[in-house]
C-alpha distance (Angstrom), angle and dihedral (degrees) to the residues before:
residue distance angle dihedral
X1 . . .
X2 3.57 . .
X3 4.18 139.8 .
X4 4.17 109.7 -114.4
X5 3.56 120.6 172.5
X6 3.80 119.0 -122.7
X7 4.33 102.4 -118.7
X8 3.90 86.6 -145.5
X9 4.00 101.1 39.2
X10 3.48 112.1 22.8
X11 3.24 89.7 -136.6
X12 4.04 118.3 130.6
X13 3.33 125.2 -112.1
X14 4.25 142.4 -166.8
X15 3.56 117.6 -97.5
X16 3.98 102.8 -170.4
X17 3.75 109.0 -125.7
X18 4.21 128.9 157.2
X19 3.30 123.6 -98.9
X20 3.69 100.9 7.9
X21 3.72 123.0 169.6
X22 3.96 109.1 -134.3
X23 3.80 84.7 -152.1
X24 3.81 91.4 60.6
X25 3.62 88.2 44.1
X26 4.04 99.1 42.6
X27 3.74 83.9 57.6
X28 3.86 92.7 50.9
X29 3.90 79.9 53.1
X30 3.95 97.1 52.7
X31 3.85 91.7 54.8
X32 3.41 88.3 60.5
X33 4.15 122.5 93.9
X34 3.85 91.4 -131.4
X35 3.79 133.1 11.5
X36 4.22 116.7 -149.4
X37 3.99 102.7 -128.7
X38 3.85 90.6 -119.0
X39 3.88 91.5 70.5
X40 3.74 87.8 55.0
X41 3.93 91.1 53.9
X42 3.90 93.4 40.5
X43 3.81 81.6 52.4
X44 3.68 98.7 53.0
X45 3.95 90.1 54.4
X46 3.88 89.7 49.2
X47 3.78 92.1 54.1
X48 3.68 91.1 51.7
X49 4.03 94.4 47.3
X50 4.11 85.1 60.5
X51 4.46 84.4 40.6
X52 3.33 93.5 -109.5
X53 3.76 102.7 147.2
X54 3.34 101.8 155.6
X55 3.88 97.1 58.8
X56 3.46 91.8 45.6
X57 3.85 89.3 55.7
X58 3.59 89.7 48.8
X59 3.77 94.7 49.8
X60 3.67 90.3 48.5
X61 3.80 93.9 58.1
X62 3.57 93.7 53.9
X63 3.49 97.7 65.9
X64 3.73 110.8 99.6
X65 3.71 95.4 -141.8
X66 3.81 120.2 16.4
X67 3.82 118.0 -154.5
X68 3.56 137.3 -164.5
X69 3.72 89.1 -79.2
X70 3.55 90.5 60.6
X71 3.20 109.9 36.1
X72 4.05 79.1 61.8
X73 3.28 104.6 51.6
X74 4.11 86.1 44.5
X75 4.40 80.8 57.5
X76 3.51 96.3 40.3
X77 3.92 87.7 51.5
X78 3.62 93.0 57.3
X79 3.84 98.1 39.3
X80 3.16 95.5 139.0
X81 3.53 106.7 46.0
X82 3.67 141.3 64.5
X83 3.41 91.2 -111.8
X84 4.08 82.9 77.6
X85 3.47 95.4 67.8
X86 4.00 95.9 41.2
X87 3.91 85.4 56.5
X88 3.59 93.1 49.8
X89 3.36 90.8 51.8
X90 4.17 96.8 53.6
X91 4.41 84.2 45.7
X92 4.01 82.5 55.6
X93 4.25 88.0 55.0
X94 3.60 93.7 43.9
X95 2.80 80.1 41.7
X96 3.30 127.9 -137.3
X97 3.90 123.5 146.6
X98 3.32 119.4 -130.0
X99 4.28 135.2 -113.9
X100 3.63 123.0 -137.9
X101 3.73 92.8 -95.8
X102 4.14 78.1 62.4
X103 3.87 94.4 49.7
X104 4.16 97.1 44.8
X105 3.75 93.7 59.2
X106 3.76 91.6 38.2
X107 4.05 82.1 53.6
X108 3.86 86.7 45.0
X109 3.57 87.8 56.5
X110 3.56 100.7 48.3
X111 3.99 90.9 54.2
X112 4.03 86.2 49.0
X113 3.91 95.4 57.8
X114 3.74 131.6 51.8
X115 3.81 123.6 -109.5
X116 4.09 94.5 17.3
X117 4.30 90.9 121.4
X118 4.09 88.7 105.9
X119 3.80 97.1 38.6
X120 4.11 87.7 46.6
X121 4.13 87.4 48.1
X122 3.95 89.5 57.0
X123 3.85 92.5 44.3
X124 3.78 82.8 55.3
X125 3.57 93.1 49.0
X126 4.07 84.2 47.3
X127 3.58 88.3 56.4
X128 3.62 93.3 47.8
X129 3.93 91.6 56.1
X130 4.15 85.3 43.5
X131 3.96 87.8 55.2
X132 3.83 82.0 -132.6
X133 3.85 97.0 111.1
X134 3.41 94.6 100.5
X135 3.73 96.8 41.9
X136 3.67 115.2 123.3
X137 3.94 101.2 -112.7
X138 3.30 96.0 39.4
X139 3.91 100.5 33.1
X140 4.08 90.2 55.4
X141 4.26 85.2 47.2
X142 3.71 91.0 53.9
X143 4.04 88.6 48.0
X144 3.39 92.4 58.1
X145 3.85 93.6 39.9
X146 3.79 90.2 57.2
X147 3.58 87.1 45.7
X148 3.86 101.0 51.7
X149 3.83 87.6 51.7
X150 3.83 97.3 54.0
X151 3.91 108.1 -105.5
X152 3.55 105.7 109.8
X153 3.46 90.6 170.7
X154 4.01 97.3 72.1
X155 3.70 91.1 43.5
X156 4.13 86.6 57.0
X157 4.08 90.8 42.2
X158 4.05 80.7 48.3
X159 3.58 92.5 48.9
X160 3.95 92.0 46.8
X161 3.67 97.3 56.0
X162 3.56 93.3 56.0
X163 3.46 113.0 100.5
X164 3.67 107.8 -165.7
X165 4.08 109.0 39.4
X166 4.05 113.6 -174.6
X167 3.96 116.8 -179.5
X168 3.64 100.3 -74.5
X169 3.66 90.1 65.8
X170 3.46 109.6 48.0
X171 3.91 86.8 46.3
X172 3.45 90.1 52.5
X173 4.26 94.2 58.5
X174 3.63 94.7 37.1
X175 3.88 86.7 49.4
X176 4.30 85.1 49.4
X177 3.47 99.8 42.9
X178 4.17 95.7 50.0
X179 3.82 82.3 40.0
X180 4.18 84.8 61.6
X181 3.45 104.1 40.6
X182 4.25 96.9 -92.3
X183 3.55 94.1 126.6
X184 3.74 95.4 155.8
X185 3.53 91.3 39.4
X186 4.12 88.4 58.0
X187 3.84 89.6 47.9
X188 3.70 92.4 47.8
X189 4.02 95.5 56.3
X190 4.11 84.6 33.6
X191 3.96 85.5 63.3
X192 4.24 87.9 39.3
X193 4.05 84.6 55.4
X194 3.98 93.2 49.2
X195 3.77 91.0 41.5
X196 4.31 94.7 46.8
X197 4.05 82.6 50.4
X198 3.67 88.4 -110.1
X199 4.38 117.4 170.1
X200 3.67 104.4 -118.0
X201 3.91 118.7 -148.0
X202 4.06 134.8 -153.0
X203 3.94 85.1 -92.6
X204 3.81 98.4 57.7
X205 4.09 101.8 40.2
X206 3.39 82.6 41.5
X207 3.62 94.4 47.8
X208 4.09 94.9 46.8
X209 4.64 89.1 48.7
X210 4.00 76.4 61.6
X211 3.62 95.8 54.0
X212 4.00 91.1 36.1
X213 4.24 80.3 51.8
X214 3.86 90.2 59.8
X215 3.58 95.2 45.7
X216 3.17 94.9 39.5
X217 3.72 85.4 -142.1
X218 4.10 99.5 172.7
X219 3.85 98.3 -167.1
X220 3.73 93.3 44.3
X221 3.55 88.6 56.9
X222 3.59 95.7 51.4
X223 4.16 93.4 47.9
X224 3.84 81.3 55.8
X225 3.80 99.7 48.0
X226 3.93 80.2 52.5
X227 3.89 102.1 55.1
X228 3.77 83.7 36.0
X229 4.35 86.0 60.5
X230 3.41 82.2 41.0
X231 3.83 99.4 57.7
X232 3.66 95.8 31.3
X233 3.72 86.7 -115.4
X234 4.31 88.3 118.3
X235 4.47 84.0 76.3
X236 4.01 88.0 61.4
X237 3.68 120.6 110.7
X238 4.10 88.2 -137.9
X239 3.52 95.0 30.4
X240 4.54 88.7 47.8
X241 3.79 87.5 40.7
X242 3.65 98.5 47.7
X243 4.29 83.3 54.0
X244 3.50 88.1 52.8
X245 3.49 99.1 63.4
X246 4.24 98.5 27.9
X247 4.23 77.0 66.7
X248 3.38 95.7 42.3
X249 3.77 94.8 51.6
X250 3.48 96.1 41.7
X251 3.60 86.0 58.8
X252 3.61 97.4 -116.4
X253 4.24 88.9 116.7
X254 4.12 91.9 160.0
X255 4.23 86.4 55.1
X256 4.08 84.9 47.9
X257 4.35 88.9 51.6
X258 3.41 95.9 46.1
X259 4.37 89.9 54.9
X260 3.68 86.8 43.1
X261 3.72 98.0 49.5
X262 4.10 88.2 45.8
X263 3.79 85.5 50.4
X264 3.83 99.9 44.6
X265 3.50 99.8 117.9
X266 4.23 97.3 54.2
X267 3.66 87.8 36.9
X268 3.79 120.8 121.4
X269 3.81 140.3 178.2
X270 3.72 92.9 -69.5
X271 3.81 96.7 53.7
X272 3.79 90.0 46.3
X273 3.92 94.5 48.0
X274 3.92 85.4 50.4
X275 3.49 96.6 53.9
X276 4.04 93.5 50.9
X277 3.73 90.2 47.2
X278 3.61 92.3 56.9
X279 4.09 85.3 54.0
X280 3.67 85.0 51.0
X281 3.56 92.4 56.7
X282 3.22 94.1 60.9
X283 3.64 102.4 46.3
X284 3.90 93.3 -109.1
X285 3.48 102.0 138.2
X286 3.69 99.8 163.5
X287 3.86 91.8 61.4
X288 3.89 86.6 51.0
X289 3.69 97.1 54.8
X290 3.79 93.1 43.8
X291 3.89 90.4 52.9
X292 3.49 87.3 46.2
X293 4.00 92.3 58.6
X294 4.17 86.2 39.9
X295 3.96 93.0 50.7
X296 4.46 82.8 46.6
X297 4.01 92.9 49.1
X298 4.06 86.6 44.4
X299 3.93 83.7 58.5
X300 3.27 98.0 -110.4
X301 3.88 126.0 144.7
X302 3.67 121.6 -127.1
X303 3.77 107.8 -123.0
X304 4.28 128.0 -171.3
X305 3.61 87.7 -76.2
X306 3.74 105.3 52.6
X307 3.82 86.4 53.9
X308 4.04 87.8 51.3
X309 3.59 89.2 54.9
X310 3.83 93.2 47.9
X311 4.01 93.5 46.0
X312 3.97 93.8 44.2
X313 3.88 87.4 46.3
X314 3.87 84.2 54.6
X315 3.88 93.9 38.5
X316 4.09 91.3 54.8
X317 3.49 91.9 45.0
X318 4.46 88.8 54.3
X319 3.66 86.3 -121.4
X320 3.80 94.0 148.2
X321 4.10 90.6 165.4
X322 3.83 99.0 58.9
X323 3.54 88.0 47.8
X324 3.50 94.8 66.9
X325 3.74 93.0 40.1
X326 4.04 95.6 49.5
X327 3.98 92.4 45.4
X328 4.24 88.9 52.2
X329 3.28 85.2 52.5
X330 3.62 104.0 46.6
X331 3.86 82.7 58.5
X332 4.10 102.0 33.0
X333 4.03 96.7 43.0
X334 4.11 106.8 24.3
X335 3.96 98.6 38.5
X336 3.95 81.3 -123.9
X337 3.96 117.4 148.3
X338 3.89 105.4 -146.6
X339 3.66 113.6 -128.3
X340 3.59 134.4 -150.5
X341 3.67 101.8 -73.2
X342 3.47 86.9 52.7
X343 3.26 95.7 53.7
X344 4.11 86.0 48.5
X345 3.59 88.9 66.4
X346 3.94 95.3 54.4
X347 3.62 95.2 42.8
X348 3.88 85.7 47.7
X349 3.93 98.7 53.6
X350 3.78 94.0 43.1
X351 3.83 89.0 51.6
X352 3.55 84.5 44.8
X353 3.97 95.2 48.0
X354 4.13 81.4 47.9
X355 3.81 94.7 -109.7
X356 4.06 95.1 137.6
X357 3.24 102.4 155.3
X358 4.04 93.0 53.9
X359 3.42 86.2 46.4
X360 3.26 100.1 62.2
X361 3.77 95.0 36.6
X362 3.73 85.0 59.8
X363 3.90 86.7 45.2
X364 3.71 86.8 58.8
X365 3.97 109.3 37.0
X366 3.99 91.9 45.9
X367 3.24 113.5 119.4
X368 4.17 103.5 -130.9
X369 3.71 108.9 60.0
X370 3.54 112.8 -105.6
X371 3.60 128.0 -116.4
X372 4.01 136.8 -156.2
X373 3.89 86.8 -74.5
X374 3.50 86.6 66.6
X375 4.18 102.5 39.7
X376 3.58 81.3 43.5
X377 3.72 108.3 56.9
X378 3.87 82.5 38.5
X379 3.85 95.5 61.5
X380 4.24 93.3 42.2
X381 3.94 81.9 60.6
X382 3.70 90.3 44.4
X383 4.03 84.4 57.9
X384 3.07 91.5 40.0
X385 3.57 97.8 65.6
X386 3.83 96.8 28.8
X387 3.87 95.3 -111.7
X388 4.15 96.9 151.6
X389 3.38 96.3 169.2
X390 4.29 99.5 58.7
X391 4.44 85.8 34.0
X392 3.92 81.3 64.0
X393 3.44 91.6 51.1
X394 3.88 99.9 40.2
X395 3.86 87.9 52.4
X396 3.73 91.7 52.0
X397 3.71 93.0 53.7
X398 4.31 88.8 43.6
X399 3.60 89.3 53.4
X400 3.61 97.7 42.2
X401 4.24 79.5 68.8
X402 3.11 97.4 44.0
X403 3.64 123.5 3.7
X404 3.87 93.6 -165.8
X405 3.76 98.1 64.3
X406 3.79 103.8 116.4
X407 3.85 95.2 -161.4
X408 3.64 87.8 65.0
X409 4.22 88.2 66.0
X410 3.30 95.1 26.8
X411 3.62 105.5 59.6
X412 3.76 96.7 30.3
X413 3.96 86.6 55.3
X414 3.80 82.7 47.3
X415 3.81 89.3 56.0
X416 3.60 102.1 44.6
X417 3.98 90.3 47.8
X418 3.78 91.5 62.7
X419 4.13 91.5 49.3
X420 4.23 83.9 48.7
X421 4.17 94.6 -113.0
X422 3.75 92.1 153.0
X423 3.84 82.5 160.2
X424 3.71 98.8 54.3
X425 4.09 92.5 34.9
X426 4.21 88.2 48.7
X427 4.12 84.0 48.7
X428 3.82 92.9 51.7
X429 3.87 92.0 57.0
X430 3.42 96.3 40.9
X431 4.03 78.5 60.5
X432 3.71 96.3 45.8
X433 3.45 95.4 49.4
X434 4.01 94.6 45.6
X435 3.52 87.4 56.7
X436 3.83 98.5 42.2
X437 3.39 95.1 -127.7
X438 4.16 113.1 161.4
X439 3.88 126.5 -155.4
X440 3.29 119.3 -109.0
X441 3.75 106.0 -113.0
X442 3.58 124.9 -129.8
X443 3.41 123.1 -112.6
X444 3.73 135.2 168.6
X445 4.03 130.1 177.7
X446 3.52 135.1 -159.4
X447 4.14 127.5 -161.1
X448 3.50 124.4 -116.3
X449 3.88 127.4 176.6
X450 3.69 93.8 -15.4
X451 4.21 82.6 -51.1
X452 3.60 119.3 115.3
X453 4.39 110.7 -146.1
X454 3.97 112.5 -160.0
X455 3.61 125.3 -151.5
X456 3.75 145.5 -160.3
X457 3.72 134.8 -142.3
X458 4.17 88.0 -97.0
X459 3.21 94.8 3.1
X460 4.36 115.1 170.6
X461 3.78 103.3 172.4
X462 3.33 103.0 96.8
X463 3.69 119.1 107.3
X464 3.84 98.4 -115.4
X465 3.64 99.0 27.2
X466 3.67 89.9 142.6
X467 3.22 93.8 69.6
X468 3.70 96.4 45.4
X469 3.42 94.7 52.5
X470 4.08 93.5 44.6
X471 3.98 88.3 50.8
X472 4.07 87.7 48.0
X473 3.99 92.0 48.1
X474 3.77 85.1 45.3
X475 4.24 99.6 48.5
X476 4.19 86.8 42.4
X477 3.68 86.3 59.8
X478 3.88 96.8 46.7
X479 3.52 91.7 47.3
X480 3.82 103.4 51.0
X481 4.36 82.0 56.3
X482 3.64 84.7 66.9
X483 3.49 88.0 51.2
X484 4.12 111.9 -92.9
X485 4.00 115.8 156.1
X486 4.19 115.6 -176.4
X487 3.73 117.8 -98.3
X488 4.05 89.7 -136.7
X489 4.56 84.1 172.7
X490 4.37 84.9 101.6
X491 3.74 98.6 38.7
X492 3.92 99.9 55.4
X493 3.89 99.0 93.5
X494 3.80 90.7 40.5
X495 4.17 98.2 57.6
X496 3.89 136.5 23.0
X497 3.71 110.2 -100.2
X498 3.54 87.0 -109.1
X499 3.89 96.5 69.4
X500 3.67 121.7 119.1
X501 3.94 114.8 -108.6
X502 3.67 91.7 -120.4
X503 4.04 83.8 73.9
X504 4.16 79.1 70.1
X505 4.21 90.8 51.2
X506 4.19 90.2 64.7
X507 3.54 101.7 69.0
X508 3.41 118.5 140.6
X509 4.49 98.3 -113.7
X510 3.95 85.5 42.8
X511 3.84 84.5 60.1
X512 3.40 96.0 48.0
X513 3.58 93.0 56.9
X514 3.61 97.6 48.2
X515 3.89 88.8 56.5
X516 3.88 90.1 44.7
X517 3.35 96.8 60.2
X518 4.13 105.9 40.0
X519 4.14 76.2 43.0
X520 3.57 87.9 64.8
X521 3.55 84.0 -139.1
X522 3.87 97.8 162.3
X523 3.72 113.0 40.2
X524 4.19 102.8 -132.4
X525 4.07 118.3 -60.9
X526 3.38 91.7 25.6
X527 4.06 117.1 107.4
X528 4.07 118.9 -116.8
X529 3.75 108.8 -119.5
X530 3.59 122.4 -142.6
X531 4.37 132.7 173.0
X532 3.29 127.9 -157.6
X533 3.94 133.8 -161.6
X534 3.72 94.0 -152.7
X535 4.22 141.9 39.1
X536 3.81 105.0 -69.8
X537 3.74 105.1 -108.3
X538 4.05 116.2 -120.1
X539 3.53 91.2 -112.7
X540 3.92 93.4 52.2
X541 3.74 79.5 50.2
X542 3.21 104.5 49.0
X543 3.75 92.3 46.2
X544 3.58 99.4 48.9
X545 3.87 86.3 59.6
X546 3.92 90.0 68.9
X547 3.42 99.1 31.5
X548 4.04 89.7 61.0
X549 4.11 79.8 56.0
X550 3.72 100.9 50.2
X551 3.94 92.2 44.7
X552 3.83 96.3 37.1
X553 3.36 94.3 -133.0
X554 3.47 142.8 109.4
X555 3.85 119.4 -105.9
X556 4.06 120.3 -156.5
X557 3.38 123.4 -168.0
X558 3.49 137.7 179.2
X559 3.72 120.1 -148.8
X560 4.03 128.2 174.6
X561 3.76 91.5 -89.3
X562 4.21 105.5 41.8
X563 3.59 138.5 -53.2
X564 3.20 131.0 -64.6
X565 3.85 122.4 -152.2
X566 3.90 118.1 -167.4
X567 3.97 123.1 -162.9
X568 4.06 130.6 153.3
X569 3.46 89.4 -4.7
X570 3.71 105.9 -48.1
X571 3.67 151.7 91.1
X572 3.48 136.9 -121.4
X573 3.82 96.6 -146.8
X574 4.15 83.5 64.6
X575 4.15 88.2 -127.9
X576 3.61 92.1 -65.5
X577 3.97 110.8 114.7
């Protein structure tokens, strides 16, 4: 950027140019007889680009009469400070009212500093009056406000009243709603954006592989990989990383290597860690380590989240020992203080390995305070091994944090049922039901055409839910020929004894089966996938096993903990989950 002089005015004027030093060019500026106000404000954004605050500040006060332009750029500067909000406060007295360039980096600053959700409702408000709300700067800033603060559903009535939406909007909801767990809401207004002849950006194909990741929606993943070849988005480090781990989620961890090793050269830390966590997934440990010495020799430095990857690699695989070894390391070798999904993993696998009592030792002694993660995988290994006594405890401790979590009664019911406690178990209702507390239902979907179909434990709405349910009955039959019997342990809390055993046939993965295969939705040789928002039961388990052998084919399914691939009657996860 350079000083010209106007011929007609006199007056100087920018000249854009790289690298320019504002104090080279607010010199220029001071030679000359009179300086225009706008090189003043274009100043005080240059001085903050190179962090210098203060200079901008002092520029800014040495303008007789600040307008809206630079009472902006005076905000903007100080975005991410309090000092924002104390300037737009003396604008206001002035006053001048602001314009939506105003608003989005007030918004900005109210998602950079803590405790700003009541100041960044009355800007909205402000806005409102202003008629500027739905104003694309400031309209795509209050998106992403809403979104940063959790309530994705005022950043989507936001984006709805807007009535012109360019780029920067729609990325910004898709962004919010994958950010909050809406992943098929972000697809859904991804496909709107394609479909109005919208430009996507890195933010919003990015955005939409994160929502395909926690479906784990295969074919939705591969329509994005193809618009992002098509846009030349698939060559961006967040765009190429994002891939990485939509393949790696959806299972499909060979599709995942193969973008990773054609994007080897942008890659960074975050690309690498997603590829290893998509080995961890699946149990693959050795891959994980040997990416882990590959991302090393590439002179990379292992951060919290490579050593996740390795110790939930190590945790699916049951490999309680290596565990412990990789976590002393990760503070012994790399300097790195584990946190508390580390510490998750190890107080998972020694539960697992049916070392209780060390887990909860380690539970207690760690140095973060553990949360319902922790109490919680805790008292599934506790039921897991049939120790009522310590699940009572565990569930005291996971209610005592929050005394809404419906595992905590549910699975310490579950417990006590198998041991014959009808006391205890009839007590822990009582105390569900005084406090209103619901269980989360199951539910498990499965893709089809690019479409993903959700279902409930007993679920009937489906358009041809007679047939689901008459292929079901009719693959529960062929299976207990070869020898299946229920696994009624996880069921006990939710039905009277009493209860037929076709009350175990509805749940909601069984369902989704069913429809998957009088869907067609794999042509033959090619494995059924299936997702699941909660621990596959045992039975569902068990099932799946001879289901893969009656179909002859292999069944994948993706539960909250790993995947699960079933083939000739067995599992790749070895029965330990």
């Amino acid at each position: 950027m350079n000083l010209l002089r106007d011929r007609t005015s006199g007056t100087p004027t920018f000249k854009s140019e790289s690298n320019s030093d504002p104090r080279i060019l607010h010199a220029q500026a001071l030679k000359s007889p009179r300086i225009d106000r706008s090189i003043y404000n274009n100043l005080i954004t240059l001085y903050s680009k190179i962090n210098l605050l203060h200079s901008s500040l002092r520029l800014f006060n040495q303008i007789p009469s600040p307008n809206i332009v630079s009472w902006t750029s005076l905000i903007t500067a100080y975005s991410n400070s309090p000092l924002s909000l104390t300037f737009f406060l003396s604008m206001l007295r002035h006053p001048i009212l602001p314009n939506q360039r105003t608003l989005a980096s007030l918004f900005k600053t109210c998602v950079s500093l803590p405790h700003c959700l009541f100041f960044g409702l009355s800007l909205h408000a402000l806005s409102f009056k202003l008629s500027v709300n739905t104003q694309p700067f400031s309209g795509s800033a209050l998106i992403n406000f809403y979104s940063k603060y959790r309530l994705p559903g005022n950043a989507r009535k936001v984006f709805d009243e807007m009535p012109e939406r360019d780029e920067v909007c729609f990325s910004a909801v898709i962004v919010g709603l994958a950010q909050n767990s809406k992943p098929l809401e972000s697809l859904s207004l991804f496909a709107v954006m394609k479909s109005c002849n919208v430009g996507s950006t890195m933010y919003s194909v990015s955005a939409a592989l994160r929502a395909v990741a926690d479906l784990a929606a295969l074919e939705q993943c591969r329509m994005i990989h193809g618009h992002a070849v098509v846009t030349g988005f698939d060559k961006n480090v967040i765009v190429g990383s994002a891939l990485v781990d939509g393949y790696g989620k959806t299972g499909l961890v060979s599709d995942a290597r193969k973008v990773f090793d054609e994007n080897i050269e942008v890659m960074n830390i975050v690309g690498w860690n997603a590829l290893m966590a998509g080995y961890a997934q699946q149990g693959d440990k050795n891959s994980v380590v040997e990416l882990f010495r590959l991302m090393e020799n590439g002179g990379f430095v292992p951060d919290e989240y490579s050593f996740l990857a390795v110790l939930s690699g190590f945790y699916n695989a049951g490999l309680v020992g290596k565990v412990e070894m990789w976590l002393k390391r990760m503070k012994v070798e790399y300097g790195i203080e584990p946190g508390l999904e580390h510490y998750t993993c190890l107080v998972g696998a020694l539960g697992r390995a049916g070392r209780l009592e060390d887990a909860e030792r380690i539970t207690m002694t760690m140095p973060v305070k553990p949360d319902a993660a922790v109490w919680r995988s805790l008292l599934s290994s506790c039921a897991h091994h049939g120790a009522a006594d310590m699940a009572l405890r565990m569930s005291r401790r996971l209610l005592k944090l929050d005394p809404n979590d419906d595992s905590a009664y549910a699975i310490a019911a579950n417990v006590l049922s198998v041991a014959g406690r009808w006391v205890e178990v009839a007590e822990m209702r009582k105390l569900m039901k005084d406090r209103r507390v619901k269980k989360e239902g199951g539910k498990s979907w499965i893709e089809v055409k690019g479409k993903v179909h959700v279902f409930w434990a007993g679920d009937r709405r489906h358009e041809i839910t007679e047939e689901i349910y008459a292929k079901l009955a009719e693959l529960m039959k062929e299976i207990e020929k070869l020898g299946y019997k229920p696994i009624w342990d996880e069921m006990l809390h939710e039905v009277g004894k009493g209860e037929k055993r076709e009350a175990l046939w509805y749940h909601s993965e069984k369902l989704a089966l069913a429809y998957g295969i009088v869907s067609g939705t794999a042509p033959p040789g090619k494995p059924l996938r299936i997702v699941k928002n909660l621990r596959i039961c045992k039975d569902c388990h068990e099932a799946f096993k001879y289901i893969s052998r009656v179909i002859e084919r292999e069944i994948i399914v993706r539960d909250v903990n790993r995947y699960h691939k079933f083939l000739n009657g067995s599992c790749t996860c070895g029965d330990i989950w």
